[in-house]
MMTF fields as JSON, N, C-alpha, C and O atoms, coordinates in Angstrom:
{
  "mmtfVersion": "1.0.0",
  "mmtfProducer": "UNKNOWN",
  "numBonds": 447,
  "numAtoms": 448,
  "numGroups": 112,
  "numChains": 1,
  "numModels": 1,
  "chainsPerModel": [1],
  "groupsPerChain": [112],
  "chainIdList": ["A"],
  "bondAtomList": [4, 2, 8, 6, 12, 10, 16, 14, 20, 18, 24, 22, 28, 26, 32, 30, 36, 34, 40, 38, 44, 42, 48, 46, 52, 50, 56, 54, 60, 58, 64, 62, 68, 66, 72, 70, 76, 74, 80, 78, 84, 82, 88, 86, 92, 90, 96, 94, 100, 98, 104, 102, 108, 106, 112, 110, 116, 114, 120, 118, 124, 122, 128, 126, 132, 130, 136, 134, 140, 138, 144, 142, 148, 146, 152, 150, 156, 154, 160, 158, 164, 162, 168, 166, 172, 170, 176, 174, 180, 178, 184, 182, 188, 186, 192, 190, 196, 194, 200, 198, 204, 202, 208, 206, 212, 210, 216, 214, 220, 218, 224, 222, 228, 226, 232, 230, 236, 234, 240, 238, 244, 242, 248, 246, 252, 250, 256, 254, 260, 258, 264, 262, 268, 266, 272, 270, 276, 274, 280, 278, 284, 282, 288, 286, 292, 290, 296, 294, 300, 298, 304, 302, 308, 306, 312, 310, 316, 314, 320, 318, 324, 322, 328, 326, 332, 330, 336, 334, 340, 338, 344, 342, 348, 346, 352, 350, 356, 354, 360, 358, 364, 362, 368, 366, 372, 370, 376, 374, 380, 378, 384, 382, 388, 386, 392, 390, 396, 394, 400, 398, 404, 402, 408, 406, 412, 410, 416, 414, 420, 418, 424, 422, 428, 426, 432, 430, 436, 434, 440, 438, 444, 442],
  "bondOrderList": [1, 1, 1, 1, 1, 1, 1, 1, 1, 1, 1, 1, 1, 1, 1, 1, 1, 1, 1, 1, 1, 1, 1, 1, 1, 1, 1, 1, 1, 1, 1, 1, 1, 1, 1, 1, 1, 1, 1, 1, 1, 1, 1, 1, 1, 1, 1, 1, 1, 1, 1, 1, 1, 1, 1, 1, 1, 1, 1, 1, 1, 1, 1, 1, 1, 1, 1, 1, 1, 1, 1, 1, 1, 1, 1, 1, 1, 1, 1, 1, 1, 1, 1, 1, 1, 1, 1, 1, 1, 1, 1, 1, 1, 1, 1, 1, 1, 1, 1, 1, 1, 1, 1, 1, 1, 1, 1, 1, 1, 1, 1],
  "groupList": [{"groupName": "UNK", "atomNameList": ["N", "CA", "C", "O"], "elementList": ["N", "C", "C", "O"], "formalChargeList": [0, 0, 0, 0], "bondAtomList": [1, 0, 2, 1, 3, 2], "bondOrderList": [1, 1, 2], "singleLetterCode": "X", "chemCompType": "L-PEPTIDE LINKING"}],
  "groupTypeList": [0, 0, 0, 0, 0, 0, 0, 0, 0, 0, 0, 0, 0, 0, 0, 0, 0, 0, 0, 0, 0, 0, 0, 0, 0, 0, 0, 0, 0, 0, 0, 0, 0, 0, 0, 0, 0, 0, 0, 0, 0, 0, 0, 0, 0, 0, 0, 0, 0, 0, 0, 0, 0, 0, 0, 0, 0, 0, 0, 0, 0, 0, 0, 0, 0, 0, 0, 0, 0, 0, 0, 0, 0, 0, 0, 0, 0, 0, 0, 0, 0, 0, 0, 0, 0, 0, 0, 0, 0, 0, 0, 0, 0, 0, 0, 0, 0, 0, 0, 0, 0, 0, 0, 0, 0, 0, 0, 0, 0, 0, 0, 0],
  "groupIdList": [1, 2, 3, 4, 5, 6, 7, 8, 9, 10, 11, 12, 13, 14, 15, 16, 17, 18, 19, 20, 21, 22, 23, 24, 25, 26, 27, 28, 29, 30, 31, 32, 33, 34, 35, 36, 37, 38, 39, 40, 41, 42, 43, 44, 45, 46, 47, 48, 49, 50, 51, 52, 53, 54, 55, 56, 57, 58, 59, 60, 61, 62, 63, 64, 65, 66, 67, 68, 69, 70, 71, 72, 73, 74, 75, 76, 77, 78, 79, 80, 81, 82, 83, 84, 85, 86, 87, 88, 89, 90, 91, 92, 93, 94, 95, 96, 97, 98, 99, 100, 101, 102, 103, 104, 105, 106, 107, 108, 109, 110, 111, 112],
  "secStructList": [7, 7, 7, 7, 7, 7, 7, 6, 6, 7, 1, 1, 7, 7, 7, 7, 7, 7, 7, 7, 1, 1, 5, 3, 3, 3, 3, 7, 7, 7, 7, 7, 1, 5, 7, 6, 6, 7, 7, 5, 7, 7, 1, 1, 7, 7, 7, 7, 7, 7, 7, 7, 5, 3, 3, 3, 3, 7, 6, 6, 6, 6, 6, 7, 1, 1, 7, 7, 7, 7, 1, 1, 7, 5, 7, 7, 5, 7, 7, 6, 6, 7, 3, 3, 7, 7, 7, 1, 1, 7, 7, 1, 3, 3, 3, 7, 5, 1, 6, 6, 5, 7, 7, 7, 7, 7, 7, 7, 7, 7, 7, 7],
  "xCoordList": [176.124, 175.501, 174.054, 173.749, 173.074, 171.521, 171.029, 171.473, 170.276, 169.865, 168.813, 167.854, 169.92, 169.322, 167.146, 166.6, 166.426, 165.157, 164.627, 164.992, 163.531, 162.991, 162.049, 161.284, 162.362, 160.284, 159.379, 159.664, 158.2, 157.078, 156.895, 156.253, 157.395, 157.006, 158.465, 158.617, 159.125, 160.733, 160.024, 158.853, 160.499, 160.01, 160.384, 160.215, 161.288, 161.716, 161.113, 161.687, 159.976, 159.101, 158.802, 157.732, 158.691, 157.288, 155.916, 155.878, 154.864, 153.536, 153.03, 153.295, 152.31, 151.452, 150.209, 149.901, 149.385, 147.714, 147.331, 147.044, 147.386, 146.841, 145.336, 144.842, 144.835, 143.481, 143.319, 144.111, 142.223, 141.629, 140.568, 139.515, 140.579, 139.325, 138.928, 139.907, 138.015, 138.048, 138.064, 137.053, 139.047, 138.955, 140.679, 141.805, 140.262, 141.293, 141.694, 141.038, 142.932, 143.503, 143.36, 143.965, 142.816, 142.635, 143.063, 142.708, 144.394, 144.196, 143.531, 144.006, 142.437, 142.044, 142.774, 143.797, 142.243, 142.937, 142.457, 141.471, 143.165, 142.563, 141.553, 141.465, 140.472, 139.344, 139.365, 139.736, 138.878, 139.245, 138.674, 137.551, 139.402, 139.06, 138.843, 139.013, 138.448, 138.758, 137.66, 137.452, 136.872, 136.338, 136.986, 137.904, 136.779, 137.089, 137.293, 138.349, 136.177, 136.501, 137.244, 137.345, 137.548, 138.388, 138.255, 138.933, 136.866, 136.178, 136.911, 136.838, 137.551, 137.706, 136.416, 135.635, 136.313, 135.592, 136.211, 137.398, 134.794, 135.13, 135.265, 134.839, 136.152, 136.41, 135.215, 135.188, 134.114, 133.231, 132.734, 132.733, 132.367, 132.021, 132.909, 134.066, 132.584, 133.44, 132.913, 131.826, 133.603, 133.38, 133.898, 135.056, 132.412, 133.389, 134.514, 134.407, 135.396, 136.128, 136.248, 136.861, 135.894, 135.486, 136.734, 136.556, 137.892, 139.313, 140.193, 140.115, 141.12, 141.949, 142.884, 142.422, 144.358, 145.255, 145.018, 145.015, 144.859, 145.422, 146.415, 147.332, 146.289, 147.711, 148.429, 149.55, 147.105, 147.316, 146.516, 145.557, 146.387, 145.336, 145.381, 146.251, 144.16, 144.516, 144.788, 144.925, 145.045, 145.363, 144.263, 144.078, 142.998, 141.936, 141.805, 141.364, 141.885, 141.704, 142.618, 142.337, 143.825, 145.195, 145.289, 146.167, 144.623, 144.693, 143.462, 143.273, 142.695, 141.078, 141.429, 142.007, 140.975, 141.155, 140.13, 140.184, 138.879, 138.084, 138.072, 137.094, 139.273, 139.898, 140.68, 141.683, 140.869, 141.93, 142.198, 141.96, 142.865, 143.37, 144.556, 144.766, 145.796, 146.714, 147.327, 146.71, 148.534, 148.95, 149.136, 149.503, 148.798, 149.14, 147.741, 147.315, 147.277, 146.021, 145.248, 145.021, 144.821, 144.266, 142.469, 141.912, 141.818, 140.579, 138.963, 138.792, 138.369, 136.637, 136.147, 136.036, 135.663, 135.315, 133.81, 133.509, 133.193, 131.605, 132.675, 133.511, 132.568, 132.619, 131.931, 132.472, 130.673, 129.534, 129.81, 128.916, 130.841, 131.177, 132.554, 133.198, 132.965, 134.813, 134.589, 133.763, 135.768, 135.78, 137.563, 138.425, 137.531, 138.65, 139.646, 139.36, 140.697, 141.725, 142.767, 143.407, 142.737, 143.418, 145.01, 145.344, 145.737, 146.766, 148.085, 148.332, 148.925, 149.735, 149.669, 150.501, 148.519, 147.826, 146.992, 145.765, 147.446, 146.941, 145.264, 144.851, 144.458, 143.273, 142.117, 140.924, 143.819, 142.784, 142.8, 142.273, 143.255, 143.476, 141.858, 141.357, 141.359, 140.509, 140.502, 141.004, 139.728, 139.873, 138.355, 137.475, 138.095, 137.125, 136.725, 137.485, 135.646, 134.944, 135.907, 136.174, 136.224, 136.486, 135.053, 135.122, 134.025, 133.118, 132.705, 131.681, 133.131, 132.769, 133.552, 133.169, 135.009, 136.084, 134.774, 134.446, 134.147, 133.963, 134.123, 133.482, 135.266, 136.406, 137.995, 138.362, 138.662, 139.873, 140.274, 139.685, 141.686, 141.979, 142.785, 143.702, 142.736, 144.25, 144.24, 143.517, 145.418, 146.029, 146.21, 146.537, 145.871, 145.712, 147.276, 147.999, 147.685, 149.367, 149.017, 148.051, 149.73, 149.283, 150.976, 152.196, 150.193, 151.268, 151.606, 151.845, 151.918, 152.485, 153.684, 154.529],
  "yCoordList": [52.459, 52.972, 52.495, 51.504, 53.275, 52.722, 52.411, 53.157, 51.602, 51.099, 52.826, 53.531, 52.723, 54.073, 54.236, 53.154, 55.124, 54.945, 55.599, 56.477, 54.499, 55.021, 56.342, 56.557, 56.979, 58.162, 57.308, 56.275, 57.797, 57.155, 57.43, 56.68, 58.346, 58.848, 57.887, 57.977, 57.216, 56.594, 55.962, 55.817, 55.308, 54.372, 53.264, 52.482, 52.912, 51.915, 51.309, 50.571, 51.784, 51.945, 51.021, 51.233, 49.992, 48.711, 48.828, 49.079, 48.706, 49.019, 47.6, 46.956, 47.269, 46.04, 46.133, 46.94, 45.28, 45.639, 44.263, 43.203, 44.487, 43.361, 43.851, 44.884, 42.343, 42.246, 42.75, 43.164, 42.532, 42.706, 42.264, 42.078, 42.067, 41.159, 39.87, 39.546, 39.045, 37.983, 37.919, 37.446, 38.324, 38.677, 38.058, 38.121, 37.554, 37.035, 38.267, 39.213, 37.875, 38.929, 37.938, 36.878, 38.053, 36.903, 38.021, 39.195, 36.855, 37.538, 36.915, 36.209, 37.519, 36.586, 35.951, 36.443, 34.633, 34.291, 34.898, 35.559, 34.903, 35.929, 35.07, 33.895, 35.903, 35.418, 35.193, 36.049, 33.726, 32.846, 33.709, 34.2, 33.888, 34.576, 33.412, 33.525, 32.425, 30.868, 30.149, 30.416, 29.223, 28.541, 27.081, 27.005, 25.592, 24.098, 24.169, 23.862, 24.603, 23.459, 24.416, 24.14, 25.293, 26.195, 27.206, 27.467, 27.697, 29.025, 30.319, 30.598, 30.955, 32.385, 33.263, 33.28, 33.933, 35.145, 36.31, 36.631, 37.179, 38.585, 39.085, 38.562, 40.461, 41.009, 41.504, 41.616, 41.795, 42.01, 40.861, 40.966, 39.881, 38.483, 38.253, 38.035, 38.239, 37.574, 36.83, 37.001, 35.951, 34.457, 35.024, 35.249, 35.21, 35.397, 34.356, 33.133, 34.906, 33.834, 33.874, 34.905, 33.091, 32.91, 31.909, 31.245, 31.864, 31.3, 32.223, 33.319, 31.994, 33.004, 32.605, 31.792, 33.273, 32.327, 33.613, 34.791, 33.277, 33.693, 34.303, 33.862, 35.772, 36.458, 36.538, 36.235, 37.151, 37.809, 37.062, 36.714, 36.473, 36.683, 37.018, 36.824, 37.556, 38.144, 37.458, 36.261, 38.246, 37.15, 37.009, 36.372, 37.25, 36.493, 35.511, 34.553, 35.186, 34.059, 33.144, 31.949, 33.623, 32.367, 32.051, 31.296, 32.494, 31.82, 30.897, 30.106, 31.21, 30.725, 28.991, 28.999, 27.545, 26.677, 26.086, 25.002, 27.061, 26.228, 26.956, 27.188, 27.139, 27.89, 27.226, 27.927, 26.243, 25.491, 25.877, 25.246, 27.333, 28.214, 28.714, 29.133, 28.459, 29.134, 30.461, 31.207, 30.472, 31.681, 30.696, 29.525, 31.419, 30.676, 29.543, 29.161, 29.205, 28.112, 28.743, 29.951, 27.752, 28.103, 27.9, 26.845, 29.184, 28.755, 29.468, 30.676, 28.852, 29.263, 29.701, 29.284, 31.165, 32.465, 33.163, 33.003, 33.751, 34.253, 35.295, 35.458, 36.125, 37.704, 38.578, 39.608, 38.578, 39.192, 40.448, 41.141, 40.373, 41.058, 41.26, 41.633, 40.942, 41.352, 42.691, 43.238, 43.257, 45.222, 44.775, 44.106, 45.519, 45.068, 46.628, 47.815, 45.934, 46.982, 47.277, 46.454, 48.459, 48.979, 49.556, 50.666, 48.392, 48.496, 48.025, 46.883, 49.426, 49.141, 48.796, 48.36, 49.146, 49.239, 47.657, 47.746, 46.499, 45.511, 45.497, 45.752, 45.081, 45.091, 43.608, 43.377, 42.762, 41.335, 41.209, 40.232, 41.969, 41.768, 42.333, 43.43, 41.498, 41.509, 40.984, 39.921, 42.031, 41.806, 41.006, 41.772, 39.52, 38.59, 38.424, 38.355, 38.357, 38.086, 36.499, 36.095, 35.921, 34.179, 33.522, 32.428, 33.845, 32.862, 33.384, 32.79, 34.108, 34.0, 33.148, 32.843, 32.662, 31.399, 30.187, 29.797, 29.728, 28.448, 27.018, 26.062, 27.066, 25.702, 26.022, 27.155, 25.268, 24.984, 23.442, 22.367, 24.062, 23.215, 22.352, 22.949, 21.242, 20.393, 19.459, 19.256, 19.14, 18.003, 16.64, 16.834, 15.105, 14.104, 13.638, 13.845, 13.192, 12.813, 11.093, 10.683, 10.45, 9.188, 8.821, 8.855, 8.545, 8.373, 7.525, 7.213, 6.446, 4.817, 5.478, 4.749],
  "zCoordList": [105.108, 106.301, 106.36, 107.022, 105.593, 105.505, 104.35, 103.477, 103.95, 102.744, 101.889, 102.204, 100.631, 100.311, 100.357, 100.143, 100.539, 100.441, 98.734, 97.952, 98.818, 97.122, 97.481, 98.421, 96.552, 96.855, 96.265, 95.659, 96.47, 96.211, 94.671, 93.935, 94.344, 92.857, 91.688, 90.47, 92.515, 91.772, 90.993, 91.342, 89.558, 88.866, 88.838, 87.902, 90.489, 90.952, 92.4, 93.201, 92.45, 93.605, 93.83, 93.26, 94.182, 93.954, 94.519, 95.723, 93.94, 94.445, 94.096, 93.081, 95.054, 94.993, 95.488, 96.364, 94.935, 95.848, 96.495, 95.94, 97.429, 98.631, 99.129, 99.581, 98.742, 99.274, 101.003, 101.851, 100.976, 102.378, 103.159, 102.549, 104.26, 104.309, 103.6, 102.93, 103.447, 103.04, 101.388, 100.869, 100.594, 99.305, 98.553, 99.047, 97.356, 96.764, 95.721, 95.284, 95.537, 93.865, 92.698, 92.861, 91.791, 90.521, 89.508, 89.395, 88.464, 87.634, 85.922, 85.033, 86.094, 84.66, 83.754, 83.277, 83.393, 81.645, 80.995, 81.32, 79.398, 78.835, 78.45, 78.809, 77.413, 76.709, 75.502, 74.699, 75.074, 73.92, 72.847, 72.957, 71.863, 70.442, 69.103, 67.889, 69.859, 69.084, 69.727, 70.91, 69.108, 69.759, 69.859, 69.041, 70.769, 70.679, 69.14, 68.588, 68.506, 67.181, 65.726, 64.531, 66.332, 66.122, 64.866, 63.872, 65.499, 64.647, 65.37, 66.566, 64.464, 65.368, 65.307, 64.355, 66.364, 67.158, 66.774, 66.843, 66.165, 65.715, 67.534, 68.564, 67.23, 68.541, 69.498, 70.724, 68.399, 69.236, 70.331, 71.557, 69.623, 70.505, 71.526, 71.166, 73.182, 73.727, 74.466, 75.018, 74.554, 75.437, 76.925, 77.278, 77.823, 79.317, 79.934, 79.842, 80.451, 81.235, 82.506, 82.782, 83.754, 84.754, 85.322, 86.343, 84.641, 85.154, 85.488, 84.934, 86.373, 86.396, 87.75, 88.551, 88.0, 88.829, 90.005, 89.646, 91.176, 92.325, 91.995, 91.303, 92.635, 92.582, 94.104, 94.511, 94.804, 96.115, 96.908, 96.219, 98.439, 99.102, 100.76, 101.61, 100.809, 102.462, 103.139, 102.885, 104.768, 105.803, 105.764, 104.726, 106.397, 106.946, 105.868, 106.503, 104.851, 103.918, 104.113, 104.204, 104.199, 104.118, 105.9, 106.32, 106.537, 107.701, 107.966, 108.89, 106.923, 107.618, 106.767, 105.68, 107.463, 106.963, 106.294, 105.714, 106.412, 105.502, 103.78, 103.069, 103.546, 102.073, 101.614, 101.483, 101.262, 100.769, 99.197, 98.168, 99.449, 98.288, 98.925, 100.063, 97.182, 97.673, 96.78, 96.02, 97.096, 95.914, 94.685, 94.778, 93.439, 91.5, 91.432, 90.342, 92.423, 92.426, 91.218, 91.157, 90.163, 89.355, 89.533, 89.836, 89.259, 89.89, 89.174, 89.015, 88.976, 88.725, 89.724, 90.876, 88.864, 89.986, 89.263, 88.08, 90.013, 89.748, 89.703, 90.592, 88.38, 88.806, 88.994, 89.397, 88.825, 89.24, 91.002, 91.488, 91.383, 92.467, 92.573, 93.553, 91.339, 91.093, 90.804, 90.073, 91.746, 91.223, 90.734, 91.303, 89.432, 88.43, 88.909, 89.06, 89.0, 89.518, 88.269, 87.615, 88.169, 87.002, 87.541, 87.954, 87.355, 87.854, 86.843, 86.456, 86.516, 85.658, 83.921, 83.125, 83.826, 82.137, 82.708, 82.653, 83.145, 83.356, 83.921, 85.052, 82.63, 82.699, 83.343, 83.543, 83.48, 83.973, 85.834, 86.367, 86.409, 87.495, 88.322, 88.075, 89.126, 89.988, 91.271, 91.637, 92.111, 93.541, 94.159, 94.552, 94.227, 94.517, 95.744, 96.71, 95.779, 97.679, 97.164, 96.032, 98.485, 98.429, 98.249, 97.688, 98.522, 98.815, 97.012, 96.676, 96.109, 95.111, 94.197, 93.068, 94.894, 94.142, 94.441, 95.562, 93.104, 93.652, 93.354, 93.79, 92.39, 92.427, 92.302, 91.992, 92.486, 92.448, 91.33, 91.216, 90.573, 89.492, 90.273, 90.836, 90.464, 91.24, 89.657, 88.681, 90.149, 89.16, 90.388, 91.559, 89.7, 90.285, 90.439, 89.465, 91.278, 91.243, 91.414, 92.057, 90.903, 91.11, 92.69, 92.527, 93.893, 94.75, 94.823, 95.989, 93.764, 93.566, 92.605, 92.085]
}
């Protein structure tokens, strides 16, 4: 007849957080406990990390064309204005102004 409905409280619910306004979802890499030449880092020391993949992003972003960002785009971000969303024990997820993404990783394809 009708597709049964979940409650909000089911633990089959799905909850997702979508940006708003001109703002991306990033979710951090983690932070290296190792350095290049491959000293480990006591836990206290951490190396910020300012990488992290696109999770989510708004419409006003995915419509606007001067953003050439998509969803999984891997990207260098100022967090200095990331408010970190505590969602699901998951502690790397942050919600970014766009104008604070300020590169994108591409890979070169050779088209020959």
């Amino acid at each position: 007849m009708g597709t049964p409905k979940k409650s909000p409280g089911s633990p089959r619910a799905l909850e997702i957080v979508e940006p708003i306004g001109d703002r991306v979802l990033i979710r951090k890499d983690e932070d290296r406990k190792q350095t290049k030449a491959g000293l480990h880092l006591p836990d206290k020391i951490e190396i910020p990390t300012l990488t992290g993949r696109i999770v989510a992003i708004s419409a006003l972003v995915e419509n606007d064309e001067d953003y050439p960002i998509k969803r999984y785009d891997r990207v260098l971000f100022n967090p200095k204005h990331g408010i970190p969303v505590d969602f699901e024990g998951d502690n790397r997820l942050y919600v970014i102004p766009v104008e604070d993404v300020v590169a994108v990783f591409r890979r070169e394809t050779d088209g020959g």
